[in-house]
N, C-alpha and C positions, 0 to 999 in steps of 0.2 A: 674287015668283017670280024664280029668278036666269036671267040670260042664261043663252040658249043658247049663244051663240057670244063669243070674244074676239080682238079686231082688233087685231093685237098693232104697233103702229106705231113704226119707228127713224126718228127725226127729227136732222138734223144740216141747217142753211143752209137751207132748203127754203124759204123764204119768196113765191118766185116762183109757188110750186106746190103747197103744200099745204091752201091755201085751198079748191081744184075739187076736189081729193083728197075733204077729207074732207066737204066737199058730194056728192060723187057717194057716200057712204058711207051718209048723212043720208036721199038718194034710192032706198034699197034698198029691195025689198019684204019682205025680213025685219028687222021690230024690234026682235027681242027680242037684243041686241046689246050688247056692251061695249067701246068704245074705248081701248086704253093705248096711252099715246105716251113714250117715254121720248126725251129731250133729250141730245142728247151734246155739249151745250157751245156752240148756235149762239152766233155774232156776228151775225147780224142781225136781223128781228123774227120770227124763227119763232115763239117763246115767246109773245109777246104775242099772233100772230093766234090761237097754241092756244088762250092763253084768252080771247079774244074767242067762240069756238063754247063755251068750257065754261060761261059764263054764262048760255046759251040753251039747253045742251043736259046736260043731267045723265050721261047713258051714256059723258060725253065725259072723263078722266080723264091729267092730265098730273101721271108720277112723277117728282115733285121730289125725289131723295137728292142731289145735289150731286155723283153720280156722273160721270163723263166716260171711255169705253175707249177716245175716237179709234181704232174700228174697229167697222167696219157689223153686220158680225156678228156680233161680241160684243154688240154693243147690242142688236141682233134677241132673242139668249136673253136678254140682260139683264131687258129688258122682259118675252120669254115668262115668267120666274119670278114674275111679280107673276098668270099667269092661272090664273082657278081654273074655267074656264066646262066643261060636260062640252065641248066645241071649240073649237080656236083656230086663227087665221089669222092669217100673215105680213103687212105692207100697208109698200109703197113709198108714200114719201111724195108724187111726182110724175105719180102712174100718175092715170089715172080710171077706175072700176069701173062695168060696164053696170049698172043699178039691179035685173037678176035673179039675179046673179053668186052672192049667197051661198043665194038659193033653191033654185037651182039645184044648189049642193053639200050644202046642208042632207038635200034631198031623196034625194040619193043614199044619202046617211047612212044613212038609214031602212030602207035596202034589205040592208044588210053585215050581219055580225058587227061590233058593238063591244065584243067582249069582249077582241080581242085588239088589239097597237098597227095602227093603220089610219089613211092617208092617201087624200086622193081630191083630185086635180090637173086641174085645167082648163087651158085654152089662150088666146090673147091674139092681139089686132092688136099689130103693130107700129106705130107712133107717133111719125113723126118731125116732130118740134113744130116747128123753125126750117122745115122747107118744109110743113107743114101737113096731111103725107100720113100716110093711112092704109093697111095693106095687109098681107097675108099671115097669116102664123104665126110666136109668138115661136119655138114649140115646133114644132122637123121630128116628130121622134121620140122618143117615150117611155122609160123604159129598163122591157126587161120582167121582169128578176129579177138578183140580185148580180152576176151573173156579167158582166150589161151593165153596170153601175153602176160596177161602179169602174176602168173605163175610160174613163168621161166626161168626165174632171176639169172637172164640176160636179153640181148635181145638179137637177132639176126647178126652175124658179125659182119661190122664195119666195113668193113673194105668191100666185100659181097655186094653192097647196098647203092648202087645209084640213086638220086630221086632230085623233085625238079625245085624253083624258085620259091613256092608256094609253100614247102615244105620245111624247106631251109628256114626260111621267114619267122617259122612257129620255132623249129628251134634253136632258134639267134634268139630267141625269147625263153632265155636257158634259166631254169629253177635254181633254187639255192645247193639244192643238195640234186647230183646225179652218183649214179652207179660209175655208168661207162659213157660216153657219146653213142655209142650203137645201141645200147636199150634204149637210151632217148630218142634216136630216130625211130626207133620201130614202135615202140610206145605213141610216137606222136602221129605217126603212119598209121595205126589203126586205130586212134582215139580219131582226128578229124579229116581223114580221108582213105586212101587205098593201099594196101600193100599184094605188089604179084611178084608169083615165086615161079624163076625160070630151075628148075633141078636140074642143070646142066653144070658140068664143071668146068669154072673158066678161069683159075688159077690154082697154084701151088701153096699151099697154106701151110710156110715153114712152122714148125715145132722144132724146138731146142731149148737147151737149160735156162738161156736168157730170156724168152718169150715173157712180156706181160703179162698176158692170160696164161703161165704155166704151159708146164710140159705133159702132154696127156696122150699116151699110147697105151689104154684099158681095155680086154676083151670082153665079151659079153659076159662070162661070169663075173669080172671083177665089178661090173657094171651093177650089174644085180646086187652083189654085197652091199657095193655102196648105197642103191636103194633102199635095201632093208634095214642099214647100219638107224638104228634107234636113237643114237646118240646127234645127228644132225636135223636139223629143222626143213618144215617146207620153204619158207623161205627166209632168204640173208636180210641180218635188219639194213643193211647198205641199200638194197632194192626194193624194202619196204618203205624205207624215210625216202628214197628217191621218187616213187610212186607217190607220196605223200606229196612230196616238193610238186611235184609233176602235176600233179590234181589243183594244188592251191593257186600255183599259179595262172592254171589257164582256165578255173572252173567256170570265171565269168563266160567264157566263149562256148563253152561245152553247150552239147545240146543236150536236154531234159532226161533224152534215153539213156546217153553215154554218161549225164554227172550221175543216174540214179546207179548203174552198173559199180565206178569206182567207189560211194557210198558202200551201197551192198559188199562190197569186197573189202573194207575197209571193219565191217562189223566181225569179221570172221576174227581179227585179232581176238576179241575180248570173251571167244568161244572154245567148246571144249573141244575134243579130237573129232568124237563120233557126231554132235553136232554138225562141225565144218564136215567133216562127210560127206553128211547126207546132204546140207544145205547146196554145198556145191554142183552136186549128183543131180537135185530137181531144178538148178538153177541152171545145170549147162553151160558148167565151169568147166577144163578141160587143160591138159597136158599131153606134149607130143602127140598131139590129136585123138587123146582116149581120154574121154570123163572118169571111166574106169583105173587107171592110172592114175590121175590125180585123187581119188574116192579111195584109195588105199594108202595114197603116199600120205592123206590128208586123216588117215587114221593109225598109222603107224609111228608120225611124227607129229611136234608142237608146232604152232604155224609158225612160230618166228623165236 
């Protein structure tokens, strides 16, 4: 019988950490389970401890092309194109996963339409390894349809993210220019089908100095500062040209509602502050679920 599901893993250096990764993985209460790990070129034994678990564990599969993208992301789909399971999920190599985590999304599954592309995102401790602390939510807020999303500049993190064949499909159909692999899924999750958010936390979402995405333990005032800091933009041209890429490539399939949404969004560049504003404001633009927050951040800062 094939896997239900495919744990689609970017490995690069991990050696410190990927050991309890794919043990906490090993400890799931869903088995029916496929592991891809694609290697982007370690220097130290990440390789060998991989296949030290693939001699015990058959589900466990490291794709050897001799590829290298030196970039997380790209490796993330690299690896997605080798999954054929009807589901697949993103997996950090460093995180450790509550052993109900994919029951839990599994189950949601059962409950949608999968006929159409569909994602379903959980929530996470944060994880900070050098002091040993546990705490919070990686994830404030959700984005609840396009019009939040691509004002994020990111998108729902990766690992968080199950979603099904239909999904995958659109992005295996990867633009020239991405951000990250997880704004791409969740971009392409509310441009041509579903995204549901379970706010439960179903893993440990290590922070340390070597993280990808940065090391980020900020309080609410530091938070604030940075809002207001004048000197940074609404958003990264990284996530603008990737939205760009994002739109060109799949405008043809778009539907008339959604191509007319990233048009509109796309005019804002060539506008002034108080403008984008207000245009955002009657348009029912919106960030971490407040149009108000975006109507401030989109007057205080340049868009890009």
């Amino acid at each position: 019988m094939q896997d239900r599901i495919d744990i689609v893993m970017a490995a690069y250096n991990g050696a410190e950490y990927i050991a309890q990764q794919i043990r906490s993985l090993q400890n799931q209460t869903i088995k029916d389970w496929h592991l891809l790990i694609h290697d982007d070129g370690s220097t130290d034994n990440t390789v060998l401890i991989i296949k030290d678990f693939i001699r015990d564990d058959p589900r466990i599969q490291l794709i050897e092309d001799g590829k290298c993208l030196h970039d997380s992301g790209r490796n993330f789909l690299h690896a997605l194109s080798f999954s054929t399971a009807p589901f697949s999920i993103f997996c950090d190599q460093d995180d450790i996963w509550l052993e109900h985590k994919l029951e839990v999304l599994i189950n949601a599954f059962m409950k949608v339409d999968n006929s159409i592309p569909t994602a379903i995102a959980c929530n996470s401790y944060m994880y900070f390894d050098d002091k040993e602390k546990i705490e919070g939510k990686a994830t404030i807020c959700f984005p609840r349809n396009l019009k939040e999303e691509l004002f994020m500049n990111s998108g729902i993190q990766g690992c968080a993210i199950m979603f099904n064949k239909a999904l995958r499909d659109i992005c295996l159909n990867t633009p020239k220019i991405i951000a990250m692999h997880d704004h791409l899924v969740t971009l392409a999750a509310l441009t041509f089908g579903k995204l549901y958010c379970i706010d439960q936390n179903l893993m440990l979402y290590r922070r340390h100095s070597h993280t990808v995405t940065g090391y980020n333990e900020e309080n609410k005032v530091q938070k604030a500062k940075k809002f207001f800091n004048r000197g940074k933009t609404v958003l990264s041209y990284s996530h603008l040209n990737a939205i760009k890429s994002f739109y060109q490539t799949n405008q043809k399939v778009m539907d008339p509602y959604t191509e007319e949404i990233f048009e509109d969004f796309f005019l804002m560049e060539k506008h002034g502050r108080l403008r984008n504003a207000v245009h955002a404001l009657f348009h029912h633009y919106s960030v971490m679920n407040s149009k108000w927050i975006l109507f401030f951040k989109l007057l205080i800062r340049p868009f890009v």
